[in-house]
N, C-alpha and C positions, 0 to 999 in steps of 0.2 A: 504494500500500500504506500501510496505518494507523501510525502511529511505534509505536503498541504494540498489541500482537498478541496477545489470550488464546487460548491453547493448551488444549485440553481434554483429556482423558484419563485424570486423577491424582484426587485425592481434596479438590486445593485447585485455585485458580485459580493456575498460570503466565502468568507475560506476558516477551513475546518482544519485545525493544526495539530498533530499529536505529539506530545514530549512524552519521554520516561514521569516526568514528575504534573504533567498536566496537561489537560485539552483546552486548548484554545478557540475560541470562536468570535471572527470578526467580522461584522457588521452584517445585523442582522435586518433584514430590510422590510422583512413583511411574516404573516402566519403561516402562509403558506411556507416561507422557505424553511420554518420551524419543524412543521411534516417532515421536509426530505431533511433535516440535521436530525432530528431524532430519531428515523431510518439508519441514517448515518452511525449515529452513537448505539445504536443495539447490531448493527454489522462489525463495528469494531469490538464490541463488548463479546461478539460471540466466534472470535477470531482466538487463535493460539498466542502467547507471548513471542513465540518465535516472529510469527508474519508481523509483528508491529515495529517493536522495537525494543524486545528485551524483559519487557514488565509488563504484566497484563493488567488494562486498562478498566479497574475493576471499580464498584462504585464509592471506592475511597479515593479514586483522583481527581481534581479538584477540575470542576470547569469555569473557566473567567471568559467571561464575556468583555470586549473592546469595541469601541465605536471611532474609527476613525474622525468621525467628524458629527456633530448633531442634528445630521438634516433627517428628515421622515424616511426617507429613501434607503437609509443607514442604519435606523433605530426602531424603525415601527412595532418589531416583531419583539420586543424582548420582555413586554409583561407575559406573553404568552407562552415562551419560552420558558420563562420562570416558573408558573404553571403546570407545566410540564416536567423539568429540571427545575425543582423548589431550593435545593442546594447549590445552585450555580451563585457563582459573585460576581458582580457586575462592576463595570470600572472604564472611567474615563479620563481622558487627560484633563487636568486641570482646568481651563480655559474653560469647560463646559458649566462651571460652580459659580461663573459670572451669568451666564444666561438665565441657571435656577434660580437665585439670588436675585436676580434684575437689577440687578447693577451692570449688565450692558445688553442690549438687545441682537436678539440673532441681523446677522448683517443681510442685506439686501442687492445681489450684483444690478446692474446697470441697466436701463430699457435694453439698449443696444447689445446689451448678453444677451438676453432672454429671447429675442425675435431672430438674433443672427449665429448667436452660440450655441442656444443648448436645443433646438430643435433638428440636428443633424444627430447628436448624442442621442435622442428619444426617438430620434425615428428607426434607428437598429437597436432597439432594444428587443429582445424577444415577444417583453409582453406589454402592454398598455395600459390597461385598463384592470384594475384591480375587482375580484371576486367577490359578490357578498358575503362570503365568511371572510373576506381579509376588512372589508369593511369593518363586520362587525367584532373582529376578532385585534384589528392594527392600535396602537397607538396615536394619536392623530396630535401629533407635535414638532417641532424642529422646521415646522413649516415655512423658507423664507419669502412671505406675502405678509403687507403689511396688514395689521390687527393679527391675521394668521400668528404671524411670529411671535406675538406674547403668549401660546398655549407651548409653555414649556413645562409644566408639572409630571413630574413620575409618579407613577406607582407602586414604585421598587425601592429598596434600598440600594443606596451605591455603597458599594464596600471597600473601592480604592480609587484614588484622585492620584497621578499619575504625572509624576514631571516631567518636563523634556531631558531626554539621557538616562529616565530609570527605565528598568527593566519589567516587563509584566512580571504579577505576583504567582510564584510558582515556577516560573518558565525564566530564567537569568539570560539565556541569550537572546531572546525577544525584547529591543530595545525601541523605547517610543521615542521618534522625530518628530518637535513640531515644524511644522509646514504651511505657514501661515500661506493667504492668498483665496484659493477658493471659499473659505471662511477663514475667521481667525483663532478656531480654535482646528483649522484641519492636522493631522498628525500622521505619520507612518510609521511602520512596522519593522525592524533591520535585525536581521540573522548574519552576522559578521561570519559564524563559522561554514553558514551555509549561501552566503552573496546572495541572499534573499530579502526582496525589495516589496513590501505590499503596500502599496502608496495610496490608498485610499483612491478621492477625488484631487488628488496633486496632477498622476498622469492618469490618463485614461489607453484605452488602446481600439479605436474604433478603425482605424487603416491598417494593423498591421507592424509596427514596429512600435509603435507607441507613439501620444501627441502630449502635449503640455494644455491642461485644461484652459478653456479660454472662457468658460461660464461661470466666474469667481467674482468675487467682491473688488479685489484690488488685484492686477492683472500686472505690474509692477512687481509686489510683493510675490504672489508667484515664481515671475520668474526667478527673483533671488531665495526663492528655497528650492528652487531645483535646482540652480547653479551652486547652491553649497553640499546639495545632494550629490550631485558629478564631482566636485570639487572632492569628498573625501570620502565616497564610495566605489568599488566597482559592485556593477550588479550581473549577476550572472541568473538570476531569474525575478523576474517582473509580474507581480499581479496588483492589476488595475480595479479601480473600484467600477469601472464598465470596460466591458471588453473580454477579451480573449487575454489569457497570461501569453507570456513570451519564459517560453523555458530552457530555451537555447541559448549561449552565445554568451560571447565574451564583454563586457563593460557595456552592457544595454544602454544606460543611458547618455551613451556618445549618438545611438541612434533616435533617441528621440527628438521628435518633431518639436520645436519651439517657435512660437510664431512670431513678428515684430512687432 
């Protein structure tokens, strides 16, 4: 089995991570993609130690939930989730405890994103239009539309608040990068030992090698977190918060698209 696992179903890419000491699951976008993680976690649970990775993934290992970033598209599934996995602990980067707080409001990109950015990004997406059970079953928060965007309340407890340069809880080589730009609380995921790159909505990969998202808040500030991303990474595998991963190849982010 693959150390990471895109889970399909939701409106963003999830990836389903397995450590010796924890299961990871990042971003979780809708109920539906809840179904196939929890498919997921009983195929692993019902797998040998050998096929995994040494320790059998039993219901003493802990699962942390990560959110790249606080938009609905990212987050919606995980009261239900919990639900489900009552024992899971949920954990976001810091940035996010200004939004619950309201001491800053989810940020809002630009008309000019919205009509010329991100309608190429939704238009290959697999699916559209959301199910009346993900209706009745989603979260309906992190939405950035104005009045929208003040429905940030949880349901859940959060269990870790998360700086930039610590590592998720359980899992030490799973290092959180903030990545301001498409929001400002967006972050990614960096496996040093394994040059693995889950960049949330920073890159996206709707062509093929990978683009630098151009549907963000400060379009600027982007590019200088991907430029410090190149600057002191190589990435030998890329998973996009839409898109296909890229799991070939040498220093991926020489080949991403950046636009002027």
């Amino acid at each position: 089995m693959d150390h990471v696992n895109l889970i399909k179903g939701g409106f963003s890419n999830c990836y389903f991570i397995i450590e010796k000491t924890a299961i990871i699951i990042v971003d979780i976008g809708s109920s539906k993609e809840v179904e196939n993680i929890i498919r997921h976690i009983s195929s692993v649970r019902d797998l040998t130690s050998k096929e995994i990775d040494g320790s059998f993934p039993d219901q003493e290992r802990p699962v942390i939930i990560f959110s790249t970033h606080f938009h609905v598209d990212h987050i919606a599934g995980i009261s239900y989730l919990l639900e489900k996995l009552p024992g899971a602990e949920v954990s976001f980067y810091k940035k996010v405890k200004d939004f619950l707080s309201r001491k800053e409001k989810i940020c809002i990109p630009p008309v000019r994103a919205w009509f010329g950015n991100l309608p190429p990004v939704y238009l290959k997406l697999d699916r559209h239009i959301p199910s009346t059970f993900e209706i009745k079953r989603d979260d309906r928060i992190g939405i950035p539309l104005p009045f929208l965007r003040n429905m940030v309340s949880v349901r859940y407890e959060i269990h870790h608040w998360i700086k930039d340069g610590d590592s998720i809880p359980h899992a030490p080589d799973w290092k959180v990068l903030s990545t301001p730009g498409h929001t400002t609380d967006s972050a990614c995921l960096w496996n040093e030992k394994e040059n693995i790159l889950i960049s949330g909505d920073t890159i996206l990969n709707m062509n093929g090698r990978g683009e630098l998202n151009r549907f963000c808040c400060n379009y600027s500030q982007i590019k200088g977190s991907f430029n410090d991303l190149k600057a002191h990474f190589s990435v030998g595998r890329l998973y996009p918060g839409h898109g296909s991963p890229i799991t070939s190849g040498d220093n991926l982010l020489s080949e991403v698209k950046v636009w002027d």
